[in-house]
N, CA, C and O atoms as a CHARMM CRD file, in Angstrom:
* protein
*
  308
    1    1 UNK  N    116.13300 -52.47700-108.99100 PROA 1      0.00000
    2    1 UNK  CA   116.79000 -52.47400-107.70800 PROA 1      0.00000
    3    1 UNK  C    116.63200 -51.08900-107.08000 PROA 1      0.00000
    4    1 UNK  O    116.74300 -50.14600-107.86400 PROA 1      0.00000
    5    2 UNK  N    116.38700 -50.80300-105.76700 PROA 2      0.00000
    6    2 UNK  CA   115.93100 -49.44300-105.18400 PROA 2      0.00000
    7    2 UNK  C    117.30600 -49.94400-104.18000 PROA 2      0.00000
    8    2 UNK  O    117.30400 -51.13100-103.85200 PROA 2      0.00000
    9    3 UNK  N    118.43800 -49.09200-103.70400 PROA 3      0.00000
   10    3 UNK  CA   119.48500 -49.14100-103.16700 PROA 3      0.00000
   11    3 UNK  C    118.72800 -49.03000-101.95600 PROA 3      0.00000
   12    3 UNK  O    117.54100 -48.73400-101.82200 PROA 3      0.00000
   13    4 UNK  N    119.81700 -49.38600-100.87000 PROA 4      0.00000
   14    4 UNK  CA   119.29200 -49.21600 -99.60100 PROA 4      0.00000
   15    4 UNK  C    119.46600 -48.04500 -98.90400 PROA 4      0.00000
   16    4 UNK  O    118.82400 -47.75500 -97.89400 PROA 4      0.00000
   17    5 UNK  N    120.43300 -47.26700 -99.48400 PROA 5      0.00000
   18    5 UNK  CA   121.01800 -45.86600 -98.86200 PROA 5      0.00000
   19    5 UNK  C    119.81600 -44.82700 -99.46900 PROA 5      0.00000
   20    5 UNK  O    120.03000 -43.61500 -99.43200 PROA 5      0.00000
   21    6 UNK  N    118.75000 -45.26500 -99.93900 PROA 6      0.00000
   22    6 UNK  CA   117.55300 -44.32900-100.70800 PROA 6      0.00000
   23    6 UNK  C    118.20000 -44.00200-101.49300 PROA 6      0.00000
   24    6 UNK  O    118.26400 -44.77400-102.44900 PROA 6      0.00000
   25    7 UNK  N    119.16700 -42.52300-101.58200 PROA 7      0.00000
   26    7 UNK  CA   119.92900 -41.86900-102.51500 PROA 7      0.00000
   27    7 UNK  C    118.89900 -41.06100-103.36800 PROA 7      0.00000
   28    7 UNK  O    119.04300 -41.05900-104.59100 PROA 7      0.00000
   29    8 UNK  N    117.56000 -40.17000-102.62100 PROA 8      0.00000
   30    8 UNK  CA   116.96700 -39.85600-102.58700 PROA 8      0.00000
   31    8 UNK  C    117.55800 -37.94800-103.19700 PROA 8      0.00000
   32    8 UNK  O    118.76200 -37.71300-103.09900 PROA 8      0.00000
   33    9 UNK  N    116.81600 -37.05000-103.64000 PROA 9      0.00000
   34    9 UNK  CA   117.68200 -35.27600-103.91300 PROA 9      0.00000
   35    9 UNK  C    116.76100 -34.76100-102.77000 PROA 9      0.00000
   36    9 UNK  O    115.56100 -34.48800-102.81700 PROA 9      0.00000
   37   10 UNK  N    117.75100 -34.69200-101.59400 PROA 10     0.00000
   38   10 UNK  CA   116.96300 -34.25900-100.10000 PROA 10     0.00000
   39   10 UNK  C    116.85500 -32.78200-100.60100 PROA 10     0.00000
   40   10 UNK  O    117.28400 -32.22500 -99.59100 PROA 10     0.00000
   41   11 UNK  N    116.60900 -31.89500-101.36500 PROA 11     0.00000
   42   11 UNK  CA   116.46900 -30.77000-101.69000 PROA 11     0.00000
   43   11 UNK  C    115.61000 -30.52500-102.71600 PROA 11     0.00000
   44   11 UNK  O    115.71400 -29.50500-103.39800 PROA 11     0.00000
   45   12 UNK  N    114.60900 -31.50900-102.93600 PROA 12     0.00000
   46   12 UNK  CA   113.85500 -31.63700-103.72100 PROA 12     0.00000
   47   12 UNK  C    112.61900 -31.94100-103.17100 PROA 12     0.00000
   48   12 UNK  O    112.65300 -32.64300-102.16100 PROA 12     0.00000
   49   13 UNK  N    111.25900 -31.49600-103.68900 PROA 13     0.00000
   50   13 UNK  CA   109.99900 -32.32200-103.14700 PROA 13     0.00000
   51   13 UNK  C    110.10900 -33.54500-103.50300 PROA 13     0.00000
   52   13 UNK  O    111.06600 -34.08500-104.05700 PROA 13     0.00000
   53   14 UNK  N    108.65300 -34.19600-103.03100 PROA 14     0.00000
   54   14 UNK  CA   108.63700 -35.61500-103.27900 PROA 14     0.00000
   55   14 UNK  C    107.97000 -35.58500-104.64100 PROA 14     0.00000
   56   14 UNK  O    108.11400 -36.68300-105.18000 PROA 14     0.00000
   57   15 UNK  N    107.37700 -34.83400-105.30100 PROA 15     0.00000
   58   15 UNK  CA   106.99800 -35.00200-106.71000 PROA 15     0.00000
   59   15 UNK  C    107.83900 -34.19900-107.71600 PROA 15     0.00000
   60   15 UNK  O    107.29900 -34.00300-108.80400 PROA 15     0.00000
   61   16 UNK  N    109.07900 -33.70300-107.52800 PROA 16     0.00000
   62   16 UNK  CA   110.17100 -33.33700-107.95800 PROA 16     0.00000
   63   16 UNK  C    111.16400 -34.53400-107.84300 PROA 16     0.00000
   64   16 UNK  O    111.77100 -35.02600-108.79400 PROA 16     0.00000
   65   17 UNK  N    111.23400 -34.88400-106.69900 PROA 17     0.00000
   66   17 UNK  CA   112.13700 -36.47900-106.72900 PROA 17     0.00000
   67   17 UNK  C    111.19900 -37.23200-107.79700 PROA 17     0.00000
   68   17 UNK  O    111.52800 -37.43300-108.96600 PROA 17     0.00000
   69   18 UNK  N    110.23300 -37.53700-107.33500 PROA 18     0.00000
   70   18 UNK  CA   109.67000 -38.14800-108.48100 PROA 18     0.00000
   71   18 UNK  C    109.74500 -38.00700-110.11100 PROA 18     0.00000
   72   18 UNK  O    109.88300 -38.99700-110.82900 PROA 18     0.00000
   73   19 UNK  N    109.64600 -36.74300-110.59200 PROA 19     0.00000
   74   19 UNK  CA   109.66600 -36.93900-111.83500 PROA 19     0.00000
   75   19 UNK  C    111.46600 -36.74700-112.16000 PROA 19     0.00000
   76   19 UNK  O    111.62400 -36.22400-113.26400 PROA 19     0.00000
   77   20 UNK  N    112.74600 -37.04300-111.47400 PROA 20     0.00000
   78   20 UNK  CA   113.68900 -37.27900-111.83300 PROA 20     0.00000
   79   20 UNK  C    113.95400 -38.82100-112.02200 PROA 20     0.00000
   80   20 UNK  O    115.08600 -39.24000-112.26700 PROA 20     0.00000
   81   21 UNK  N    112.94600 -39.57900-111.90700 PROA 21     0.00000
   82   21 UNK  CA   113.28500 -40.95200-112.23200 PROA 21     0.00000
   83   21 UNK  C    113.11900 -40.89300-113.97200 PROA 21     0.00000
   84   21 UNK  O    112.20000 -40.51100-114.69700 PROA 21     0.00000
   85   22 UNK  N    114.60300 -41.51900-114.27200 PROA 22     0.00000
   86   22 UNK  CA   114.60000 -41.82100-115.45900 PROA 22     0.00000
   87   22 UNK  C    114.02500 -42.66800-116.37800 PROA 22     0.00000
   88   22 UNK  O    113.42100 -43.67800-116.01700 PROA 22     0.00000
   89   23 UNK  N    114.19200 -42.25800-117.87600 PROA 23     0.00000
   90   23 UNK  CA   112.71500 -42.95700-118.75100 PROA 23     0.00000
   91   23 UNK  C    113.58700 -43.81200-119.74200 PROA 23     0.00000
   92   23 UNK  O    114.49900 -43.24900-120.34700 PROA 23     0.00000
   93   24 UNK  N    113.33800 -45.17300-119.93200 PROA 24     0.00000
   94   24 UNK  CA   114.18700 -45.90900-120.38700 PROA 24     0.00000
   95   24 UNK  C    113.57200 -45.29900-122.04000 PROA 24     0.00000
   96   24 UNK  O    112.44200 -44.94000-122.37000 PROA 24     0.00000
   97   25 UNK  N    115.10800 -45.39800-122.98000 PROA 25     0.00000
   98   25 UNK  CA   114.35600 -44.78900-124.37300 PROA 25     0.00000
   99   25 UNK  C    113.65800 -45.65800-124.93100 PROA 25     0.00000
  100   25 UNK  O    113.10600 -45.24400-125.95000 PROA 25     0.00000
  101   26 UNK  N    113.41800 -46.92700-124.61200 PROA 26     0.00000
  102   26 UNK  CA   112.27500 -48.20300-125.30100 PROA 26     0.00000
  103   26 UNK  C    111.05100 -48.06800-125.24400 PROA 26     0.00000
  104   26 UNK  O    110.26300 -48.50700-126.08200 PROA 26     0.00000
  105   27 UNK  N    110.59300 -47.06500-123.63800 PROA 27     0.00000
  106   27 UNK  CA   109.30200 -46.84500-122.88500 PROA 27     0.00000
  107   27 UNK  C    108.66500 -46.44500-124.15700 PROA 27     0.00000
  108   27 UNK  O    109.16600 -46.01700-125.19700 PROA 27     0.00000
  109   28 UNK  N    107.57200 -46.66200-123.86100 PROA 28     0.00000
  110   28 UNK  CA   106.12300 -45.90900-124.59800 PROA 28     0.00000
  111   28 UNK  C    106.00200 -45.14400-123.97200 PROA 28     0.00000
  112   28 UNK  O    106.22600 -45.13700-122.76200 PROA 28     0.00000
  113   29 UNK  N    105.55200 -44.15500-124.74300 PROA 29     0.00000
  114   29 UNK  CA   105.75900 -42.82500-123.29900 PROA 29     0.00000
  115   29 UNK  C    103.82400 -42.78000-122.63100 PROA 29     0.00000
  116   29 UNK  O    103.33900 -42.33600-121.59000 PROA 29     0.00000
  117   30 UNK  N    103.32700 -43.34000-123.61000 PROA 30     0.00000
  118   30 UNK  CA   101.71900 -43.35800-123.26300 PROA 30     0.00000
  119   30 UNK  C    101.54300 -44.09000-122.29900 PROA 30     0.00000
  120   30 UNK  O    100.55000 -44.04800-121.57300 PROA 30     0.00000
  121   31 UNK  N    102.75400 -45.06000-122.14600 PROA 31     0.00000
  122   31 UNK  CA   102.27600 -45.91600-120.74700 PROA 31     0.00000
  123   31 UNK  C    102.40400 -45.91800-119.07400 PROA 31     0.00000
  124   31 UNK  O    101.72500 -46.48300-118.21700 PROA 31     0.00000
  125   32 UNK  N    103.49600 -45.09500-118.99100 PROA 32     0.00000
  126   32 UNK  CA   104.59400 -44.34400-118.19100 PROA 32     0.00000
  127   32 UNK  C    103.38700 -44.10200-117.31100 PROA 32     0.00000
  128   32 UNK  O    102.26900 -43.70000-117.63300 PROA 32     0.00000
  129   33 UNK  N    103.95100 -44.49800-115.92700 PROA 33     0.00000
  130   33 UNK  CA   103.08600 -44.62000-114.81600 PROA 33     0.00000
  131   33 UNK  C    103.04800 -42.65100-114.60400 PROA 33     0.00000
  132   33 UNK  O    103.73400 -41.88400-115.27900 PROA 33     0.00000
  133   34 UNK  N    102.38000 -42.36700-113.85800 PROA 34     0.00000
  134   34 UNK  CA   102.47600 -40.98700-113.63600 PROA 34     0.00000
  135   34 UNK  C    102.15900 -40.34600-112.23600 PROA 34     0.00000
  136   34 UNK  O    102.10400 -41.27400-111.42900 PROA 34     0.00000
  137   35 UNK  N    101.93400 -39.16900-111.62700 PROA 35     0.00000
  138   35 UNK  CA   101.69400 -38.97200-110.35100 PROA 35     0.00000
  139   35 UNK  C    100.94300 -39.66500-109.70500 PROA 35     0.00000
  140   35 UNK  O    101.00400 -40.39700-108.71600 PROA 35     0.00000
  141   36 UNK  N     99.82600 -39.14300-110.79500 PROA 36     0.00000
  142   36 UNK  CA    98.40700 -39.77000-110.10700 PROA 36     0.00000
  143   36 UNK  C     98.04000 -41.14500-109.69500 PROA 36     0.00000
  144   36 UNK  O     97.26700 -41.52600-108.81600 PROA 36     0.00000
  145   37 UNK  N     99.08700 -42.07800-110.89200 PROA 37     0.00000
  146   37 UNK  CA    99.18800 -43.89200-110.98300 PROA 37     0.00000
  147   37 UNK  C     99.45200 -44.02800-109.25300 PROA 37     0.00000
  148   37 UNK  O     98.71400 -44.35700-108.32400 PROA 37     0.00000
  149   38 UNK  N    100.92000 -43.59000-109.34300 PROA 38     0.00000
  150   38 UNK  CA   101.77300 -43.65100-108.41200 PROA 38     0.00000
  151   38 UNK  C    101.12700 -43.40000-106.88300 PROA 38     0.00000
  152   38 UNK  O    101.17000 -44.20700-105.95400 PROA 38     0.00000
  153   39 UNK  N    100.31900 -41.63300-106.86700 PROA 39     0.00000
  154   39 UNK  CA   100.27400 -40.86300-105.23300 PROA 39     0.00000
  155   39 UNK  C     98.23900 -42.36200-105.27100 PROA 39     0.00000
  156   39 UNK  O     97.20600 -41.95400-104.74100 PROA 39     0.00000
  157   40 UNK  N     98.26900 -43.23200-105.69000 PROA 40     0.00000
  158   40 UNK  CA    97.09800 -43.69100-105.50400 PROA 40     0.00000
  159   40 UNK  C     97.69300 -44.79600-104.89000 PROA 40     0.00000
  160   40 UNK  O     96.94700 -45.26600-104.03200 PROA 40     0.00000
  161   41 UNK  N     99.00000 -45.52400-105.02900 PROA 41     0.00000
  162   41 UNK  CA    99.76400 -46.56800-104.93000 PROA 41     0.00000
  163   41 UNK  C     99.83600 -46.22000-103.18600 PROA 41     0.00000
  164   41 UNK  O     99.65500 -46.98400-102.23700 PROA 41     0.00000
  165   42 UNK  N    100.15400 -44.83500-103.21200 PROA 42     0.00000
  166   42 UNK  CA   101.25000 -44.25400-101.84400 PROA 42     0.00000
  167   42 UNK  C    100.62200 -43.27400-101.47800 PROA 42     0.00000
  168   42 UNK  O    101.11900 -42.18800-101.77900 PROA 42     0.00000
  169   43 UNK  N     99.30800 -43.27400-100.70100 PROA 43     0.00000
  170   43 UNK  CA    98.83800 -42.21300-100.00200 PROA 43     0.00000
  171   43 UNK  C     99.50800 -41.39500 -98.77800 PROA 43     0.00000
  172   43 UNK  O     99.21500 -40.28100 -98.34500 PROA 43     0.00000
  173   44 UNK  N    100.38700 -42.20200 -98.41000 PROA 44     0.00000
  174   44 UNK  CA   101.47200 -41.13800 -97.04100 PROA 44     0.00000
  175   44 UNK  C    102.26600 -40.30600 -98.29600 PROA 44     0.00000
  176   44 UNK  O    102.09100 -39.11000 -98.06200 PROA 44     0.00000
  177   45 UNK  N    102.93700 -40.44400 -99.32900 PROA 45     0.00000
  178   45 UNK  CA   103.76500 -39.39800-100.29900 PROA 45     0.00000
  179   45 UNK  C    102.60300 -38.26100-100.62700 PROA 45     0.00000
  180   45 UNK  O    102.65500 -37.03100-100.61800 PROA 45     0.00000
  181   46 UNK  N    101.72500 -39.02600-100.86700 PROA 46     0.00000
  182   46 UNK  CA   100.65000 -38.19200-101.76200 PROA 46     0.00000
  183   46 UNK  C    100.27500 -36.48100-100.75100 PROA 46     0.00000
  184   46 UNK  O    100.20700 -35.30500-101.11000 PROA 46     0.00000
  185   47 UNK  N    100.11900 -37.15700 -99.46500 PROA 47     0.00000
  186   47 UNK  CA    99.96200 -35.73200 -98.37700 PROA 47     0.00000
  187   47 UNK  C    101.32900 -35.35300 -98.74800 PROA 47     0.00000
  188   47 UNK  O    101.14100 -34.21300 -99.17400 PROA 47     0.00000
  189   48 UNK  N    102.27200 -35.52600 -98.83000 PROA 48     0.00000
  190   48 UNK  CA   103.77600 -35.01100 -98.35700 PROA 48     0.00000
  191   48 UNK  C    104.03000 -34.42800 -99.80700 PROA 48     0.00000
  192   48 UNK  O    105.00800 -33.68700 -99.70700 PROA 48     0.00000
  193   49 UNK  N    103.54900 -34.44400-101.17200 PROA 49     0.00000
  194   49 UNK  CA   103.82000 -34.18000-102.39100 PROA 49     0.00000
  195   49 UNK  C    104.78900 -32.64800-102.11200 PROA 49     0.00000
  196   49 UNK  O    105.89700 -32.73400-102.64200 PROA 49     0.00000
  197   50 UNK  N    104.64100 -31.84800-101.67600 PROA 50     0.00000
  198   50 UNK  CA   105.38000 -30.84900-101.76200 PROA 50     0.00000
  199   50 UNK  C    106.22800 -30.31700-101.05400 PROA 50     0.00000
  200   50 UNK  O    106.65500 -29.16500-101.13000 PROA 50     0.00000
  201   51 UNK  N    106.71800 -31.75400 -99.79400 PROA 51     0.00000
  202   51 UNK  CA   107.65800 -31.76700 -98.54400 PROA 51     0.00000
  203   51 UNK  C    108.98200 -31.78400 -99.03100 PROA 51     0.00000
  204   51 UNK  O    109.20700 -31.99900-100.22200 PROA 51     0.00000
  205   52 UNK  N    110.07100 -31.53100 -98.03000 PROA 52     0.00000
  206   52 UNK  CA   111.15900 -31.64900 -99.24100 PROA 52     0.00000
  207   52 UNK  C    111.81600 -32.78300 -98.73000 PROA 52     0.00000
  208   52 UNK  O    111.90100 -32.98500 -97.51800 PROA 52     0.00000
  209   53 UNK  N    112.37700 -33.68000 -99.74700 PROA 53     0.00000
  210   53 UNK  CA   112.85700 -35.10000 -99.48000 PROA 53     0.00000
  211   53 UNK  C    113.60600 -35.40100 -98.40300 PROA 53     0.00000
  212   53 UNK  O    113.32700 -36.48600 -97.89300 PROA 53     0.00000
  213   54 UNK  N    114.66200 -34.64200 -97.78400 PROA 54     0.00000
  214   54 UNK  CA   115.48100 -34.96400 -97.09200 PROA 54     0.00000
  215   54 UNK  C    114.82600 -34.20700 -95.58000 PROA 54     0.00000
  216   54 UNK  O    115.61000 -33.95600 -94.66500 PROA 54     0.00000
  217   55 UNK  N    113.19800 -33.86100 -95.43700 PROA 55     0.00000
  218   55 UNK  CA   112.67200 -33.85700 -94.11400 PROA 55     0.00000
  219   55 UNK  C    111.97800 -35.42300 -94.27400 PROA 55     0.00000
  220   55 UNK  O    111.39900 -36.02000 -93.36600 PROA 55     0.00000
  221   56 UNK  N    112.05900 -35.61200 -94.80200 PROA 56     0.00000
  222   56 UNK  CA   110.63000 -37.35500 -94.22900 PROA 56     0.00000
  223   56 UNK  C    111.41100 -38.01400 -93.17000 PROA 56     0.00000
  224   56 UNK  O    112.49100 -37.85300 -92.60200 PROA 56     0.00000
  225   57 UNK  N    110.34900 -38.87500 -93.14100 PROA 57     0.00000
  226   57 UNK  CA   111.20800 -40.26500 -92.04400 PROA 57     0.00000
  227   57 UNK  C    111.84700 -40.91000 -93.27700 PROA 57     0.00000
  228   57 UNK  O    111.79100 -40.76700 -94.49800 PROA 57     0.00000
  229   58 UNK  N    112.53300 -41.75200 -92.31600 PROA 58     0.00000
  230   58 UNK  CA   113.67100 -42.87100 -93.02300 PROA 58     0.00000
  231   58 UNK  C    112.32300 -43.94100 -94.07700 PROA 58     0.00000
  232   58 UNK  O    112.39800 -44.21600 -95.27500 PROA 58     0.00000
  233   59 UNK  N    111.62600 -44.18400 -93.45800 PROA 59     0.00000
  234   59 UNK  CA   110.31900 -45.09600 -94.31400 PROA 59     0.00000
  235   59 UNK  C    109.93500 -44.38300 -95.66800 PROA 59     0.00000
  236   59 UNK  O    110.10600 -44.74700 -96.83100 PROA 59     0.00000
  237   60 UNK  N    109.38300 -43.29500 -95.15800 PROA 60     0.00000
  238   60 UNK  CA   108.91800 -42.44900 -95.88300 PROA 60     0.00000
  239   60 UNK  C    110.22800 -41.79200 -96.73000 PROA 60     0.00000
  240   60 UNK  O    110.07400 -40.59800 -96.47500 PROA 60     0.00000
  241   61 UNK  N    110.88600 -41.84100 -97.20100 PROA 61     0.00000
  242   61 UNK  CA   112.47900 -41.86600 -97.85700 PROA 61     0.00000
  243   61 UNK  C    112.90700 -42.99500 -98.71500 PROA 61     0.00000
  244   61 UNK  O    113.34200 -42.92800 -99.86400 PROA 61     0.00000
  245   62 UNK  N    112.64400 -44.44000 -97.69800 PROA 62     0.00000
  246   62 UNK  CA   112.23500 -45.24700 -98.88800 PROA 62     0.00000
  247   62 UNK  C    111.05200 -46.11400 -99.68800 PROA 62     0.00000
  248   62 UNK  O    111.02500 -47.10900-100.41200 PROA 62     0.00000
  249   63 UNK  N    110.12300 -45.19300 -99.15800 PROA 63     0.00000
  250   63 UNK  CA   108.70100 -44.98800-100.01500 PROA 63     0.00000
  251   63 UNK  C    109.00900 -44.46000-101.26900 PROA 63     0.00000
  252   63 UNK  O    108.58200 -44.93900-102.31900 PROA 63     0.00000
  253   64 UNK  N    109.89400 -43.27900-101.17500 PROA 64     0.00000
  254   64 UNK  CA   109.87500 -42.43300-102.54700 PROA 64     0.00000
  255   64 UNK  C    110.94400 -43.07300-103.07600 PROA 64     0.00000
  256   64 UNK  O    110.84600 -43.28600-104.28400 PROA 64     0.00000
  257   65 UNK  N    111.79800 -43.39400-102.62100 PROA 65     0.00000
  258   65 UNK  CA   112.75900 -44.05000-103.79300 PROA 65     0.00000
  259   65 UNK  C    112.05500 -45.52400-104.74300 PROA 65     0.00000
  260   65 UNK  O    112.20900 -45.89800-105.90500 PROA 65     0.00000
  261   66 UNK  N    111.40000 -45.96300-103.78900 PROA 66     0.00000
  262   66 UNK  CA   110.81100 -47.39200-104.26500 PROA 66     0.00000
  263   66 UNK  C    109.70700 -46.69500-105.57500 PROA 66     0.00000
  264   66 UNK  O    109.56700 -47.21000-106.68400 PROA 66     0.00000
  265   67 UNK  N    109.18000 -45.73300-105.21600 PROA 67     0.00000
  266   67 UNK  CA   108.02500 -44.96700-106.07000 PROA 67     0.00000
  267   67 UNK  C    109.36700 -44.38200-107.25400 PROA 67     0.00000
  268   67 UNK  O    109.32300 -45.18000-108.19000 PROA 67     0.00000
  269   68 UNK  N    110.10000 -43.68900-107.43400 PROA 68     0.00000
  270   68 UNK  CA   111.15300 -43.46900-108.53700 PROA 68     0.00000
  271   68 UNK  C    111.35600 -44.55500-108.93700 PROA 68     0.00000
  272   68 UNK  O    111.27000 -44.61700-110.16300 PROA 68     0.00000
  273   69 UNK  N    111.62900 -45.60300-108.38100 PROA 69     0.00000
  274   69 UNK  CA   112.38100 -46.43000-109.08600 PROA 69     0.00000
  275   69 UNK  C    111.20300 -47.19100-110.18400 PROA 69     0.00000
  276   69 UNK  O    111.56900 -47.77800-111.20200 PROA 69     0.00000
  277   70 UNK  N    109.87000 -47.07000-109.80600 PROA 70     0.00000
  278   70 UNK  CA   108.50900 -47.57700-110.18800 PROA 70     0.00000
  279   70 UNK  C    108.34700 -46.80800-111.44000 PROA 70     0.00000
  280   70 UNK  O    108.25100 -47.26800-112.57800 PROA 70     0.00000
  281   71 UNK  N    108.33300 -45.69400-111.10300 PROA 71     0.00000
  282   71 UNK  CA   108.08800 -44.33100-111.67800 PROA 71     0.00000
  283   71 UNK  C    109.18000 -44.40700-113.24500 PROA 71     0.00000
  284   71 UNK  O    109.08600 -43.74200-114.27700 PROA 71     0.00000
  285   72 UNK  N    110.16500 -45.48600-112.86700 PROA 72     0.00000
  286   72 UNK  CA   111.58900 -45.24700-114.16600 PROA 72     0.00000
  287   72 UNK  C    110.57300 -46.39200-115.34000 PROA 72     0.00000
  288   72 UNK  O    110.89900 -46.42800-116.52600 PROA 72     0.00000
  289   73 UNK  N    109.44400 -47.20400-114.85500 PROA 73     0.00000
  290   73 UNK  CA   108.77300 -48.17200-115.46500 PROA 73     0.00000
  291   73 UNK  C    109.84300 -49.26400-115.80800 PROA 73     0.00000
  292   73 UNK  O    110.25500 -49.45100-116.95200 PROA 73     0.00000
  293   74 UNK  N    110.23700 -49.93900-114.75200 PROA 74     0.00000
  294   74 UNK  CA   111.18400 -51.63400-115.04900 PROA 74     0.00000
  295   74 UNK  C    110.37300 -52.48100-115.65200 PROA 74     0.00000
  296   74 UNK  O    109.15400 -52.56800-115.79600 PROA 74     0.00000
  297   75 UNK  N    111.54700 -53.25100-116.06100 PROA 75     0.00000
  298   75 UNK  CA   110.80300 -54.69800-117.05400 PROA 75     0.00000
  299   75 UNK  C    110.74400 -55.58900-116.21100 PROA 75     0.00000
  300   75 UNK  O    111.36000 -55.66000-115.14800 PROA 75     0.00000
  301   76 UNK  N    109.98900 -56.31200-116.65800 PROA 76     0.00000
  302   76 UNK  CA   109.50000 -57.19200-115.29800 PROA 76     0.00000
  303   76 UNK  C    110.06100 -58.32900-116.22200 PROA 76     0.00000
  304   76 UNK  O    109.64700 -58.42600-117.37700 PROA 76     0.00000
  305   77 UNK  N    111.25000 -59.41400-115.58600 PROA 77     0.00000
  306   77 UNK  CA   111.71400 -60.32800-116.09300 PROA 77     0.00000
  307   77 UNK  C    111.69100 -61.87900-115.46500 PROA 77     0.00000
  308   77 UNK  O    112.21800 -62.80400-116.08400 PROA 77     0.00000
């Protein structure tokens, strides 16, 4: 679930937001999507990698949360 309020660390880059998505302790850690998986997914983050979260647009805000929440590797049920 990616909330709708983003709930994004507007004081953070976007590849600093990014690697605060959490790692479930079950993960394999070899499998764990990573920047590169991810900024190939999302080429508008990928320019912005070192913007700080709380300048983007509202889209681009929940680009990166949707990418964290990707980034935490969910089970697909």
């Amino acid at each position: 679930m990616v909330p709708e309020g983003r709930r994004i660390f507007a004081r953070l880059t976007v590849a600093e937001n990014l690697e605060m998505a959490p790692t479930p302790a079950s993960a394999d850690l070899n499998y764990l999507p990573t920047w590169s998986a991810f900024s190939h997914c999302s080429p508008r983050l990928k320019e912005r990698r070192t913007q700080l979260g709380g300048t983007l647009s509202g889209g681009e805000q929940q680009m990166l949360a949707t990418g964290r929440a990707l980034m935490a590797h969910p089970a697909c049920s």
